[in-house]
mmCIF file of the N, C-alpha and C atoms, coordinates in Angstrom:
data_MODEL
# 
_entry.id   MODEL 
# 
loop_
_atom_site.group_PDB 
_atom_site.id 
_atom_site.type_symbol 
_atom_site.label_atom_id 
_atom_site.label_alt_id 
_atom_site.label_comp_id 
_atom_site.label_asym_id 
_atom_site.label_entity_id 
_atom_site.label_seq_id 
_atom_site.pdbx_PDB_ins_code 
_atom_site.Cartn_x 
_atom_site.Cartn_y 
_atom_site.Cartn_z 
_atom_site.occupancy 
_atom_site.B_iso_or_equiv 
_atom_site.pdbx_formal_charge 
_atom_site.auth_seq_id 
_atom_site.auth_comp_id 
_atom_site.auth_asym_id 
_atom_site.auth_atom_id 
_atom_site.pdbx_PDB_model_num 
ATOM 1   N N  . UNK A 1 1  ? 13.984 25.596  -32.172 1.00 0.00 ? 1  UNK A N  1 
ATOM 2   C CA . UNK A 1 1  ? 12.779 25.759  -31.396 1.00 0.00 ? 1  UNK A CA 1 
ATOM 3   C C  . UNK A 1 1  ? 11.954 24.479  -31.478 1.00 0.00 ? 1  UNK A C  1 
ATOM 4   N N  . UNK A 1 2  ? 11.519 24.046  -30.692 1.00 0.00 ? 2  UNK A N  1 
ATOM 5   C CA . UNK A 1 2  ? 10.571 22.595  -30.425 1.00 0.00 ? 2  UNK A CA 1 
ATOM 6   C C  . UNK A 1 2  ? 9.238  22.667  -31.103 1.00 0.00 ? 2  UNK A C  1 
ATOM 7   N N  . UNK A 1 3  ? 9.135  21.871  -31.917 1.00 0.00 ? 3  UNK A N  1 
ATOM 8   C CA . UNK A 1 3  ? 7.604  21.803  -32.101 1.00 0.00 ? 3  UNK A CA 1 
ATOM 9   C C  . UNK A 1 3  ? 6.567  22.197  -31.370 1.00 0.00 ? 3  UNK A C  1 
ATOM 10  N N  . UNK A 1 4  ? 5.616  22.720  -31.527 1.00 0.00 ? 4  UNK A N  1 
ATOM 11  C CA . UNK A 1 4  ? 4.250  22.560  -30.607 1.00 0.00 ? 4  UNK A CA 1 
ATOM 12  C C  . UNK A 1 4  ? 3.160  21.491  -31.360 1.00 0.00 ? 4  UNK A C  1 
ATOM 13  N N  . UNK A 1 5  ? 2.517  20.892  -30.609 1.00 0.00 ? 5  UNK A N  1 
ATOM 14  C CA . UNK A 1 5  ? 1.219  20.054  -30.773 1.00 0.00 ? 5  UNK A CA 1 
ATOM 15  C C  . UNK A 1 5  ? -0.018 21.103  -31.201 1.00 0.00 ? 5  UNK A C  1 
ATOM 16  N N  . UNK A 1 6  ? -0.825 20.475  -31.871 1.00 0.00 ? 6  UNK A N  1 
ATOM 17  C CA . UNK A 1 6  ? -1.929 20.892  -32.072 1.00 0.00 ? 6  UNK A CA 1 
ATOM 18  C C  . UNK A 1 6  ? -2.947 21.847  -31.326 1.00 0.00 ? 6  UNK A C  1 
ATOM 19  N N  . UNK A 1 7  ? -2.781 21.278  -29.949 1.00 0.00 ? 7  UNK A N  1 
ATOM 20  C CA . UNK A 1 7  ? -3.447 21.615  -29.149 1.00 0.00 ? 7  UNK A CA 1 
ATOM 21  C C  . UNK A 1 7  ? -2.703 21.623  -27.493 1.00 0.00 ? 7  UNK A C  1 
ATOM 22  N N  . UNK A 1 8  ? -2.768 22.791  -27.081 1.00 0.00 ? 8  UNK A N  1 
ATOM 23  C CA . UNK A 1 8  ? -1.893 22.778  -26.101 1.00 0.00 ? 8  UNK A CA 1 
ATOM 24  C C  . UNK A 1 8  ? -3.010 22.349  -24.523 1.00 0.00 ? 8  UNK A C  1 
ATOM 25  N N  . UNK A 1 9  ? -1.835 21.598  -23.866 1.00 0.00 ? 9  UNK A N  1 
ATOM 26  C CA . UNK A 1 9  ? -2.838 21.270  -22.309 1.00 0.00 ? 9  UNK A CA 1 
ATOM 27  C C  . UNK A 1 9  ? -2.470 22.376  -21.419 1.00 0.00 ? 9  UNK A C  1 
ATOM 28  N N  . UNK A 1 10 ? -3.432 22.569  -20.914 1.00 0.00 ? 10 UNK A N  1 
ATOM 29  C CA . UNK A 1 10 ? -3.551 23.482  -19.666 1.00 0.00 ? 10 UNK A CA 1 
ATOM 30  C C  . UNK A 1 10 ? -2.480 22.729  -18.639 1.00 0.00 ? 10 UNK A C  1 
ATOM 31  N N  . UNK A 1 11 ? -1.872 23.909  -17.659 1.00 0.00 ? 11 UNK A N  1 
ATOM 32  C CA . UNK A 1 11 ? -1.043 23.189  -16.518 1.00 0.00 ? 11 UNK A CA 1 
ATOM 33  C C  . UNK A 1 11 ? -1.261 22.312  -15.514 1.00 0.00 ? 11 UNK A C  1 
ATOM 34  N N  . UNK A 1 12 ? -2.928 22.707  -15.855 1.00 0.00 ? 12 UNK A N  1 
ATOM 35  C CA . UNK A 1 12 ? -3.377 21.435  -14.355 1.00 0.00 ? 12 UNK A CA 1 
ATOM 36  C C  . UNK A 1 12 ? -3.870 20.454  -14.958 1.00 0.00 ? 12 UNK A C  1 
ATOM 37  N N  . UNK A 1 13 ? -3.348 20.357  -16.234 1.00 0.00 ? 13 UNK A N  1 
ATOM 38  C CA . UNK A 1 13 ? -4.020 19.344  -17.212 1.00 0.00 ? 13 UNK A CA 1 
ATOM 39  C C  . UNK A 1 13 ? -2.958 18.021  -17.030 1.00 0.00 ? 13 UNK A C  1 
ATOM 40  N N  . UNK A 1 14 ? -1.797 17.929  -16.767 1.00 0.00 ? 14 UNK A N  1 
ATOM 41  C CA . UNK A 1 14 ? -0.503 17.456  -16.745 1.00 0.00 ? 14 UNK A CA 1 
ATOM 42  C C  . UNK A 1 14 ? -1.406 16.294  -15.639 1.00 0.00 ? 14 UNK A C  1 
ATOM 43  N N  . UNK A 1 15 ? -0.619 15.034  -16.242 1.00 0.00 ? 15 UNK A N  1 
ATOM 44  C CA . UNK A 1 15 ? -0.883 13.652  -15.046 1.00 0.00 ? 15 UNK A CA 1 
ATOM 45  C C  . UNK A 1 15 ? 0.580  13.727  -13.602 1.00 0.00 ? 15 UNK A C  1 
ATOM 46  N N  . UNK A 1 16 ? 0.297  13.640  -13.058 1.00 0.00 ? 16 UNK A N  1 
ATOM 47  C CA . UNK A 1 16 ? 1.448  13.532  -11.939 1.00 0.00 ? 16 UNK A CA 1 
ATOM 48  C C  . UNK A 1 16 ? 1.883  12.200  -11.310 1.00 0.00 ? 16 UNK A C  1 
ATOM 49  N N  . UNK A 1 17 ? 0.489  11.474  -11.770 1.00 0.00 ? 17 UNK A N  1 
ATOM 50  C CA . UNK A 1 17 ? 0.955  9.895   -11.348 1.00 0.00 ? 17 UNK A CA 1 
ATOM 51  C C  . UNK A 1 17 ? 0.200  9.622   -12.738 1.00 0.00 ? 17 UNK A C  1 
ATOM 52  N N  . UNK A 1 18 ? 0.412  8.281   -12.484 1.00 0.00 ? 18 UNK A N  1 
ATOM 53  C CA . UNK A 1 18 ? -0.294 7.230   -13.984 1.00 0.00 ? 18 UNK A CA 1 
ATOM 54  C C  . UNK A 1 18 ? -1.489 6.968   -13.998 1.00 0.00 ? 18 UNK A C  1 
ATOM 55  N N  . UNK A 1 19 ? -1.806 7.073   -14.870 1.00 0.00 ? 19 UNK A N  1 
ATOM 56  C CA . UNK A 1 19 ? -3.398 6.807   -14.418 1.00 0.00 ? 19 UNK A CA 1 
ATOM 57  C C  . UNK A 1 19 ? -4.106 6.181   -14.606 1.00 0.00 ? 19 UNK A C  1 
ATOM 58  N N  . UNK A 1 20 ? -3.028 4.624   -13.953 1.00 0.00 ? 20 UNK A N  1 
ATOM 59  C CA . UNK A 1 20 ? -3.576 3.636   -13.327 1.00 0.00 ? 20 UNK A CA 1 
ATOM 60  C C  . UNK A 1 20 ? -3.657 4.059   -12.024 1.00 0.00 ? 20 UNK A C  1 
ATOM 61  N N  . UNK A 1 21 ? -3.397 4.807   -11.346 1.00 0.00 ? 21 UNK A N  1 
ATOM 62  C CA . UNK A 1 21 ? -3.562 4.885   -9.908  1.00 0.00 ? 21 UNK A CA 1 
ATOM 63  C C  . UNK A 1 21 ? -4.349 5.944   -9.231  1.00 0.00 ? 21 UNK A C  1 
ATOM 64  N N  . UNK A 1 22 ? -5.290 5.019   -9.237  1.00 0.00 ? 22 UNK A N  1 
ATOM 65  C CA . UNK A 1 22 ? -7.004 5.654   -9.147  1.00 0.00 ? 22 UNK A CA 1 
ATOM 66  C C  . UNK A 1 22 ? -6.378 6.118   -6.821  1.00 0.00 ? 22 UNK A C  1 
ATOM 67  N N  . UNK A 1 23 ? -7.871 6.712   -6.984  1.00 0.00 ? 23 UNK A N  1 
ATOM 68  C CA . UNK A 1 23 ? -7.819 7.102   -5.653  1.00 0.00 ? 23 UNK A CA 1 
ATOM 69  C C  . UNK A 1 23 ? -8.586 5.556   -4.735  1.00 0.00 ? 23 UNK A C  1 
ATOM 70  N N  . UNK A 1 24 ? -9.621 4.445   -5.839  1.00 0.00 ? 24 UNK A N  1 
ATOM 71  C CA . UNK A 1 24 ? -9.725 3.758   -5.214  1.00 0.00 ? 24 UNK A CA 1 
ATOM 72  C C  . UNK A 1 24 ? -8.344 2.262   -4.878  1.00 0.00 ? 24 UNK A C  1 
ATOM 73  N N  . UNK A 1 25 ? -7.543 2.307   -5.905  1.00 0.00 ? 25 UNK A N  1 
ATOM 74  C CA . UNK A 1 25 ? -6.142 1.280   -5.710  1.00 0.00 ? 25 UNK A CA 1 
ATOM 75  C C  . UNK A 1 25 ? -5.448 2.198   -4.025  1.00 0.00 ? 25 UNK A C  1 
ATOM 76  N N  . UNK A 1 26 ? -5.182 3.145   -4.549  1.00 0.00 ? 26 UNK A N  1 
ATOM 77  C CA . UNK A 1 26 ? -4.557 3.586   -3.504  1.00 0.00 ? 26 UNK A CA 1 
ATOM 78  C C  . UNK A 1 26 ? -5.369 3.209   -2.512  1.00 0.00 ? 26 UNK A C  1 
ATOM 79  N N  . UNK A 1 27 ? -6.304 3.683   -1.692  1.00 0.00 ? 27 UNK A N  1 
ATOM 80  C CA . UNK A 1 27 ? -7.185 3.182   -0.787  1.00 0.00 ? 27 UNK A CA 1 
ATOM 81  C C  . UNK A 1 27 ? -6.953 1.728   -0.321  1.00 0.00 ? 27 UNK A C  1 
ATOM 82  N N  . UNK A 1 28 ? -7.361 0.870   -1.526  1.00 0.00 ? 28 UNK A N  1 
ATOM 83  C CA . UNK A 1 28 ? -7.047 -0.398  -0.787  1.00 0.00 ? 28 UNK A CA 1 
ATOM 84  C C  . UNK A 1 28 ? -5.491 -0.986  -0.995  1.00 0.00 ? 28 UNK A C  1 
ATOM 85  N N  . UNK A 1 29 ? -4.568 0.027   -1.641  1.00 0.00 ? 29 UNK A N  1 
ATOM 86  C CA . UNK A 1 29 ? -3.335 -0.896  -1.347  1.00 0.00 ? 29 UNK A CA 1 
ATOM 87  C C  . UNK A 1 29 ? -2.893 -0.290  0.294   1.00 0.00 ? 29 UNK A C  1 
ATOM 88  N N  . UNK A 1 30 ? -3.250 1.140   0.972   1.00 0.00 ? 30 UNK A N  1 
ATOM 89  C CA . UNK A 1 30 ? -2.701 0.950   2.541   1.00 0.00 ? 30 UNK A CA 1 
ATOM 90  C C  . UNK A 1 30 ? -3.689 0.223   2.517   1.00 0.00 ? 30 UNK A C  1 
ATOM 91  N N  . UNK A 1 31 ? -4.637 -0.179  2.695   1.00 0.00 ? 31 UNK A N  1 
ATOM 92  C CA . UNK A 1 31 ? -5.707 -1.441  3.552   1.00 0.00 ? 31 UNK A CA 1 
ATOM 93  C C  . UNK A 1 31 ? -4.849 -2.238  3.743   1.00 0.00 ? 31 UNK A C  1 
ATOM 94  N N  . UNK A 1 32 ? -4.371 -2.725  2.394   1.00 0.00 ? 32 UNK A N  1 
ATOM 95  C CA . UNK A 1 32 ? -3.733 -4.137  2.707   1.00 0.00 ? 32 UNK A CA 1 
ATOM 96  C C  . UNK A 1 32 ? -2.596 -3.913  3.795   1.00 0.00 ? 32 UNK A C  1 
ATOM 97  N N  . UNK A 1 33 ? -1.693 -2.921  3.121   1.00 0.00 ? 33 UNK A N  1 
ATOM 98  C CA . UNK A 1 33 ? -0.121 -2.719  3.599   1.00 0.00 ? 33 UNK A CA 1 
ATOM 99  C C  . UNK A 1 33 ? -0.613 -2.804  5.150   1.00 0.00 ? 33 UNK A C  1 
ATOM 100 N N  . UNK A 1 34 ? -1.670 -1.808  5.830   1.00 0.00 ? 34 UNK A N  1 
ATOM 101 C CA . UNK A 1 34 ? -2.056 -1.792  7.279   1.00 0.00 ? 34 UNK A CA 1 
ATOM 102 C C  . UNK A 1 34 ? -2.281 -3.671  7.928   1.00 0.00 ? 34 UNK A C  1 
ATOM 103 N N  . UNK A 1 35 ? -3.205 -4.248  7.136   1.00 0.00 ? 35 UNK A N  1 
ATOM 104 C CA . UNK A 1 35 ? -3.867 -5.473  7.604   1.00 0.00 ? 35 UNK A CA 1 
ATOM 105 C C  . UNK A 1 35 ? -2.597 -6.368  7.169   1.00 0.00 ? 35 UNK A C  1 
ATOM 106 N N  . UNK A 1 36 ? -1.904 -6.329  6.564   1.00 0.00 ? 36 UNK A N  1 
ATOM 107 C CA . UNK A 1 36 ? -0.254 -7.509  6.711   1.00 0.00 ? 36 UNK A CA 1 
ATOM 108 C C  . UNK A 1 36 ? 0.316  -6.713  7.647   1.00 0.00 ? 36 UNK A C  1 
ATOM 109 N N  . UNK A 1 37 ? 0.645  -5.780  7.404   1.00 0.00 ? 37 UNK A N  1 
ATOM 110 C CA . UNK A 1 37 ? 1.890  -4.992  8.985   1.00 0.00 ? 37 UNK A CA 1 
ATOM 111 C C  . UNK A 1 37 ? 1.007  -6.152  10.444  1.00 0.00 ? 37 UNK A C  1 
ATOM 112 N N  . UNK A 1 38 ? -0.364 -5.362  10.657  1.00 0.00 ? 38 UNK A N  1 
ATOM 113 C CA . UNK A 1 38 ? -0.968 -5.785  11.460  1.00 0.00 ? 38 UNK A CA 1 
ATOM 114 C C  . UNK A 1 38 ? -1.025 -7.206  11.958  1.00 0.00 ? 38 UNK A C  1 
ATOM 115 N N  . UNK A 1 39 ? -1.235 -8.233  11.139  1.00 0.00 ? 39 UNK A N  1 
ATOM 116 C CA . UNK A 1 39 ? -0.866 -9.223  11.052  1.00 0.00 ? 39 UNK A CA 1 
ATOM 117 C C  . UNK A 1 39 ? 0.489  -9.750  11.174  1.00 0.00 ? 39 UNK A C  1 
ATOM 118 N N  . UNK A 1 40 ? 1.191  -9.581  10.678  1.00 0.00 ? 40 UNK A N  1 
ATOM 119 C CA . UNK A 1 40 ? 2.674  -9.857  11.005  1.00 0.00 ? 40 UNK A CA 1 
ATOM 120 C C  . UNK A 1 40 ? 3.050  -9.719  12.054  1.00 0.00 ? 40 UNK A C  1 
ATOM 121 N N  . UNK A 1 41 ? 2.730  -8.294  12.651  1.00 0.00 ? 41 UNK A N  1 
ATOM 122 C CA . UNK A 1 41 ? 2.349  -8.423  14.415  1.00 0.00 ? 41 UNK A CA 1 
ATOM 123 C C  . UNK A 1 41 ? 1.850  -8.868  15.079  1.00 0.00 ? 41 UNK A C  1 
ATOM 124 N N  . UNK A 1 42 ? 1.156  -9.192  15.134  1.00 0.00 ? 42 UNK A N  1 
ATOM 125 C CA . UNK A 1 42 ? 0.324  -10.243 15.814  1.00 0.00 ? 42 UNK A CA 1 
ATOM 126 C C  . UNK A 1 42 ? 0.773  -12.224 15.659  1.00 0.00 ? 42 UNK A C  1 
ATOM 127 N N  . UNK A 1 43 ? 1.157  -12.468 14.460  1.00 0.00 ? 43 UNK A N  1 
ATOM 128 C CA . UNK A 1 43 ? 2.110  -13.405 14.528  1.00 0.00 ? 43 UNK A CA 1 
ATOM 129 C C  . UNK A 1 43 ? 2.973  -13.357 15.234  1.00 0.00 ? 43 UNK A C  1 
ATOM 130 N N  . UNK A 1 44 ? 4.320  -12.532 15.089  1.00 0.00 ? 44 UNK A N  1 
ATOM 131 C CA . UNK A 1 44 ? 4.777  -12.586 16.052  1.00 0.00 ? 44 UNK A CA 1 
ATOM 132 C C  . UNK A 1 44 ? 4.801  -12.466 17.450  1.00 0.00 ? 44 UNK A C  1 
ATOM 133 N N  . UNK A 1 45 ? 3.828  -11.556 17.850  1.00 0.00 ? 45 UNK A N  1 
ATOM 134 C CA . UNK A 1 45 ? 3.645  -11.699 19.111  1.00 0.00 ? 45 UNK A CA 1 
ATOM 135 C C  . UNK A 1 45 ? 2.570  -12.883 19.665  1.00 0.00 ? 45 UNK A C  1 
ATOM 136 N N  . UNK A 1 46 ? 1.945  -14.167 19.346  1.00 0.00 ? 46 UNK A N  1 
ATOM 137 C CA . UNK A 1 46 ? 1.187  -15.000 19.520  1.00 0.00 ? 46 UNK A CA 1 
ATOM 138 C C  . UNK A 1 46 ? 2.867  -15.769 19.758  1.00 0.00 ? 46 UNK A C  1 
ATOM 139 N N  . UNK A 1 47 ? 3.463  -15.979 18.969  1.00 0.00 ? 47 UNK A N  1 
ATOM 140 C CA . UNK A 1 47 ? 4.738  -16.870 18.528  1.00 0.00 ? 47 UNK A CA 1 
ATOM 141 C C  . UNK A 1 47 ? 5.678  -16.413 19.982  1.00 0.00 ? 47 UNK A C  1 
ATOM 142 N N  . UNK A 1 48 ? 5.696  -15.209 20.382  1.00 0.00 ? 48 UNK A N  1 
ATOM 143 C CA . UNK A 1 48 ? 6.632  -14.626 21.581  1.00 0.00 ? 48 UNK A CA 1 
ATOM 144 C C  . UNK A 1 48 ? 5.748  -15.345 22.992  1.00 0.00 ? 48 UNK A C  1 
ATOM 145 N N  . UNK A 1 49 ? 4.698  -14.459 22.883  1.00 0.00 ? 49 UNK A N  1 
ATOM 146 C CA . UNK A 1 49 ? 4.041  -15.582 24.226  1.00 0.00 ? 49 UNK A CA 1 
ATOM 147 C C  . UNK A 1 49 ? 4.224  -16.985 24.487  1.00 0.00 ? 49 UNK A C  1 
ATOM 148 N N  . UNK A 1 50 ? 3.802  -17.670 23.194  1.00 0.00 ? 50 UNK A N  1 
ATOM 149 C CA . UNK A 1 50 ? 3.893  -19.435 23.526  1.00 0.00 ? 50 UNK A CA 1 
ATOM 150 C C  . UNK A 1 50 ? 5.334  -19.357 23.661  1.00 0.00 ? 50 UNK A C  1 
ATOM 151 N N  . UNK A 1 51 ? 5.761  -18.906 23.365  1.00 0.00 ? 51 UNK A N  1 
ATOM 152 C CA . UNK A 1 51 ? 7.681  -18.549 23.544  1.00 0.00 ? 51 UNK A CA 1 
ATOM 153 C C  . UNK A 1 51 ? 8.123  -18.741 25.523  1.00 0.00 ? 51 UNK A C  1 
ATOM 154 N N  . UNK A 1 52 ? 7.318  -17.899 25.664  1.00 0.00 ? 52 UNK A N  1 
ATOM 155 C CA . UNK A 1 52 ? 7.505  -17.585 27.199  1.00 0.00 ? 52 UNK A CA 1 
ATOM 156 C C  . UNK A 1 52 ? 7.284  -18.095 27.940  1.00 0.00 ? 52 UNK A C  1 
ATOM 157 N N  . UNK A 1 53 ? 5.531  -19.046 27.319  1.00 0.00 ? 53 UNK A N  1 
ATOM 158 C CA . UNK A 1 53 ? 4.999  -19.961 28.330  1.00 0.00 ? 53 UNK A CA 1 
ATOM 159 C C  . UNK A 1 53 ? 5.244  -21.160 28.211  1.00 0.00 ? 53 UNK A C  1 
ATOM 160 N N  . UNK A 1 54 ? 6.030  -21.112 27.259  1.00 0.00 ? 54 UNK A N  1 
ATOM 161 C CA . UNK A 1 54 ? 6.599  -22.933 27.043  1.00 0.00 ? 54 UNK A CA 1 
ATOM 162 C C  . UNK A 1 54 ? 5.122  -23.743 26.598  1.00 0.00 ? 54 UNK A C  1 
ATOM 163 N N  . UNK A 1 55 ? 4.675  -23.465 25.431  1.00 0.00 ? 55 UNK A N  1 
ATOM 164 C CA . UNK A 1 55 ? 3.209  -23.645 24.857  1.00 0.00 ? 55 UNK A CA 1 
ATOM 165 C C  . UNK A 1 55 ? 3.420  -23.703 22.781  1.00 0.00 ? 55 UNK A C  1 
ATOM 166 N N  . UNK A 1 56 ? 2.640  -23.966 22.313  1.00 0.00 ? 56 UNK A N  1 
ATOM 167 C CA . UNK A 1 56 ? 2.812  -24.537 21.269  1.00 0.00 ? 56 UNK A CA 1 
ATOM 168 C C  . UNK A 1 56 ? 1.624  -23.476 20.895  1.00 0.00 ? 56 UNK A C  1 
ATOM 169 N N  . UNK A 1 57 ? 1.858  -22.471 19.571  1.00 0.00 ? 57 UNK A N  1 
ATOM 170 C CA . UNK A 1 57 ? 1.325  -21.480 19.366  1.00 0.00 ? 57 UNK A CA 1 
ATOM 171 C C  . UNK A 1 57 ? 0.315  -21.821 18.119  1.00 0.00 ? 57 UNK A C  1 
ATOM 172 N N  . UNK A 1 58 ? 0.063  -23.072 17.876  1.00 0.00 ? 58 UNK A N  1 
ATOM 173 C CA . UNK A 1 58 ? -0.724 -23.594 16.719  1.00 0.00 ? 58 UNK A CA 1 
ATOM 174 C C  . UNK A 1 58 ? -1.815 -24.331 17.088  1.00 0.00 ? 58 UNK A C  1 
ATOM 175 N N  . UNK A 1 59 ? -1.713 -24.297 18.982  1.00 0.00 ? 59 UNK A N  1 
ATOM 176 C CA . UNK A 1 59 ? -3.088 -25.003 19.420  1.00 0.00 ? 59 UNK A CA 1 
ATOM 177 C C  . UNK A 1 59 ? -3.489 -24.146 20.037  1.00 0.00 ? 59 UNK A C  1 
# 
């Protein structure tokens, strides 16, 4: 039979993530993940136009 601890935790007492991972990290890691996706799109599509128009996408 397994030991028991001193003191037992309640079931909703249990961590499910780490808890480093606050509700504010989460928050701003989609920020970021959204604003690079976003960006990356938009690179490329600045890069596709001057593509098309025979134009240089850095002026």
């Amino acid at each position: 039979m397994a030991t028991l601890t001193r003191m037992r935790r309640r079931r909703s007492r249990y961590n499910a993530l780490p808890r480093w991972v606050t509700r504010k990290r989460v928050i701003l890691t989609l920020i970021a993940v959204v604003v690079v996706g976003v960006g990356q799109y938009g690179v490329r599509f600045a890069f596709a136009l001057a593509h098309a128009f025979h134009t240089n996408p850095v002026s």
